[in-house]
C-alpha atoms as one frame of an Amber mdcrd trajectory, in Angstrom:
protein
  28.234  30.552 -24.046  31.064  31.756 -25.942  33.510  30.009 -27.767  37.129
  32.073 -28.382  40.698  31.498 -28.916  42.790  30.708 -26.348  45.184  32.655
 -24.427  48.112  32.420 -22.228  46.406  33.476 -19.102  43.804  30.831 -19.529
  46.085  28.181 -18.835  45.729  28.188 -15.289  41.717  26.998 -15.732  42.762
  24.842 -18.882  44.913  22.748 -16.906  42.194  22.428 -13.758  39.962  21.424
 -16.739  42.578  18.889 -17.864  44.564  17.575 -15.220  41.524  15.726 -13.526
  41.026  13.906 -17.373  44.624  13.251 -17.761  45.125  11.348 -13.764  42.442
   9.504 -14.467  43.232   7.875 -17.456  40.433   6.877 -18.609  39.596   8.679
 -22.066  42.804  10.336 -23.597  46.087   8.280 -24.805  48.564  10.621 -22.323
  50.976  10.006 -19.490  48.936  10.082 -15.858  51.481  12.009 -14.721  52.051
  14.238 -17.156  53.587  17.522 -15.892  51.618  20.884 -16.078  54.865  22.120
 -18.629  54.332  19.081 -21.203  50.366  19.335 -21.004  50.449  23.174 -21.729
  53.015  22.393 -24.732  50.892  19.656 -25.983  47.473  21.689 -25.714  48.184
  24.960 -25.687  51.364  25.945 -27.461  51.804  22.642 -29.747  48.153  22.848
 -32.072  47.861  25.047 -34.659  44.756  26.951 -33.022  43.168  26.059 -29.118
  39.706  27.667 -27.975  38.167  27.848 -24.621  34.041  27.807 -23.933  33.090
  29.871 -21.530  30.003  31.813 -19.429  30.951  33.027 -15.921  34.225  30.617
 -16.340  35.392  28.289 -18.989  33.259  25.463 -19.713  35.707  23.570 -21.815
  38.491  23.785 -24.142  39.526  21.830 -27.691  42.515  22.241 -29.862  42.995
  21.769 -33.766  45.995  20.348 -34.931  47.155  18.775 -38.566  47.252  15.038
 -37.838  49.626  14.362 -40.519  51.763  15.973 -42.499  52.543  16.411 -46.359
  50.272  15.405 -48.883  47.542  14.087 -45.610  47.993  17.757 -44.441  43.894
  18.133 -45.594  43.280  16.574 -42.095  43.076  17.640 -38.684  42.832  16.618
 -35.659  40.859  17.690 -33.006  40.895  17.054 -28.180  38.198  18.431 -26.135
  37.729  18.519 -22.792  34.937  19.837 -20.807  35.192  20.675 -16.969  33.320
  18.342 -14.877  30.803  20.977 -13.750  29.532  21.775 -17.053  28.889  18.095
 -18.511  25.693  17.453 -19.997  25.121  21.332 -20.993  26.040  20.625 -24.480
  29.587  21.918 -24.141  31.188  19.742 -26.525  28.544  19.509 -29.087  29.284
  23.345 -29.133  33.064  23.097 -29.554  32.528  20.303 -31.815  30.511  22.210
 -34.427  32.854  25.530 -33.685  36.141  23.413 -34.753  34.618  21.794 -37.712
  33.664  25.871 -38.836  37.682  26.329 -37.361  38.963  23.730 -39.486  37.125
  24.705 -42.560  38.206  28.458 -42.495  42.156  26.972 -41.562  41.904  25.428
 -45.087  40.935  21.413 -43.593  38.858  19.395 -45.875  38.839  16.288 -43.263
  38.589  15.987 -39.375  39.849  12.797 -37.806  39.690  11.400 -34.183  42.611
   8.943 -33.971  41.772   7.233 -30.587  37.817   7.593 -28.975  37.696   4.397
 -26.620  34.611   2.317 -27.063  34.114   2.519 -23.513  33.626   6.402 -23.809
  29.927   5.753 -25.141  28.814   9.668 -25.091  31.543  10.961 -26.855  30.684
   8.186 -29.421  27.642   8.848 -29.866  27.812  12.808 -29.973  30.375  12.112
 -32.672  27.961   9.780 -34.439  25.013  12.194 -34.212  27.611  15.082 -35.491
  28.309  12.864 -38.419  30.979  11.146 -37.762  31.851   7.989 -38.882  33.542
   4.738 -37.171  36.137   3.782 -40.064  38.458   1.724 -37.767  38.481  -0.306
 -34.459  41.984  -0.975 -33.079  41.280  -4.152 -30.835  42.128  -3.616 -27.288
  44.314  -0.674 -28.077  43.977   1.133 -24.875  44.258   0.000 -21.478  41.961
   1.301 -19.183  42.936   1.030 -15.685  39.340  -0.075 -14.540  38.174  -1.734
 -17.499  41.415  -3.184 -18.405  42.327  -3.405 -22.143  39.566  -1.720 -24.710
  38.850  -0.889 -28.358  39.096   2.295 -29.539  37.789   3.733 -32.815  38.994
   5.889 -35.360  36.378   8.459 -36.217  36.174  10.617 -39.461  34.306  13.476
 -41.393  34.797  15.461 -44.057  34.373  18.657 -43.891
């Protein structure tokens, strides 16, 4: 597997990658029916840097971005996806570590995930085991539409 940047004529397999995630609504904090022109802007053309994993096809994708902005401009911000066929292959362990090496040569001292639902256990725990810590929990701050309403954590490292 490699990891590289991004380019425009990957969005076609970013977005099969994504869409699916985004319908379901069950992991990231975006519309369900987000339109193919807002998710490209938001992961492709918005963050500072996005990457794709592939083999014989992309495996995944992640994006940095600076989650805030003047003197909190240390910190970044980090989505992943990984398509649905490569799952358990260790996908986003890989883009994991390659965005916290990212972030370090962009000049971030700090990676922070703003919203990982409780009910996404194995993200949780990869982040965990990647040494991340849990340094919030914002009570019932997502609703799930089969779970109804559940906690999500905000995760940090420093880099």
């Amino acid at each position: 597997m490699i990891i590289r940047p991004a380019v425009a004529s990957d969005w076609p397999a970013i977005w099969a990658m994504l869409e699916p995630v985004f319908r379901a609504g069950e992991t990231y904090a975006v519309d369900r029916d987000i339109s193919e022109g807002a998710a490209r802007a938001m992961w492709l053309d918005g963050p500072a840097a996005t990457f794709v994993a592939e083999e014989a096809g992309l495996l995944g994708t992640y994006y940095i971005k600076t989650n805030h902005g003047g003197g909190a401009s240390h910190v970044c911000n980090c989505g992943y996806v990984t398509d649905t066929a490569a799952r358990g292959r260790g996908v986003a362990r890989a883009m994991c570590l390659h965005s916290q090496e990212r972030a370090r040569a962009m000049g971030y001292r700090a990676m922070q995930f703003n919203l990982v639902l409780a009910s996404n256990t194995g993200a949780v725990r990869l982040w965990e085991t990647l040494g991340f810590g849990i340094v919030g929990t914002l009570p019932e701050a997502f609703d799930h539409p089969a779970l109804g309403p559940v906690d999500a954590y905000v995760m940090w490292k420093a880099l």
